[in-house]
C-alpha positions as CSV (number, residue, x, y, z in Angstrom):
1,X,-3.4,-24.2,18.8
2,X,-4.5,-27.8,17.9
3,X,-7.3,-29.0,15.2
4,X,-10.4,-28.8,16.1
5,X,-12.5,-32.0,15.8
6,X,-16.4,-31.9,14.4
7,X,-18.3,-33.2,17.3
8,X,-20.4,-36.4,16.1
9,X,-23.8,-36.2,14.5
10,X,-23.1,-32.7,13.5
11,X,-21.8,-31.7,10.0
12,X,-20.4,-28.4,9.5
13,X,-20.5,-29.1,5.7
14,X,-23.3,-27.4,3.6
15,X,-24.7,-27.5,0.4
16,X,-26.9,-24.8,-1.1
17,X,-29.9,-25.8,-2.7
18,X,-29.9,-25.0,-6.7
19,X,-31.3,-21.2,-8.0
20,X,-35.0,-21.8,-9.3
21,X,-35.0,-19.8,-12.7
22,X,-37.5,-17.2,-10.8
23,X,-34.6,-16.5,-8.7
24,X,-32.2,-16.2,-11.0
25,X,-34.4,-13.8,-13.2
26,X,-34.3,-12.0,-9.6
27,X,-30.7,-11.9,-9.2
28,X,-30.0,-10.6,-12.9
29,X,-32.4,-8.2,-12.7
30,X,-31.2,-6.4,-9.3
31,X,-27.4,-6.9,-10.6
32,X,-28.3,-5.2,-14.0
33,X,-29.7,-2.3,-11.9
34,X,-26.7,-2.1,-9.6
35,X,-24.2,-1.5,-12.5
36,X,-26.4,1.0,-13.8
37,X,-26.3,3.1,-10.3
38,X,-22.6,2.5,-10.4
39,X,-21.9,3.8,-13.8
40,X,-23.6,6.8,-13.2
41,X,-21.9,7.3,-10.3
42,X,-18.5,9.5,-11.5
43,X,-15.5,8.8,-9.8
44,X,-13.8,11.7,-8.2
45,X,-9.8,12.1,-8.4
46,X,-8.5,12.2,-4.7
47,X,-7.1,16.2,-3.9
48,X,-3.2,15.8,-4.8
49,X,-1.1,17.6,-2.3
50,X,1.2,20.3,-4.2
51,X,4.7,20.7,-3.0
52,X,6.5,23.6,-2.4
53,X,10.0,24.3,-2.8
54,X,12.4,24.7,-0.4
């Protein structure tokens, strides 16, 4: 497999634009209330197989 070449007048480079600080208030907000609906959420140890003798 060779290198593949960027055909001309295309640019496969982006840049985002900046966060306005609405968005970021956004953003905060919904990431603040997803670790609150994950820290409620108890984690549950996985059933352990028990062995028996032979």
């Amino acid at each position: 497999m060779g290198l593949i070449k960027e055909p001309k007048n295309v640019d496969f480079t982006v840049q985002s634009d900046p966060w306005t600080e609405e968005e970021l208030k956004d953003f905060r907000k919904l990431m603040n209330e997803l670790k609150a609906k994950n820290a409620k959420r108890k984690i549950l140890p996985s059933p352990q197989k028990k062995k028996i003798g032979v």
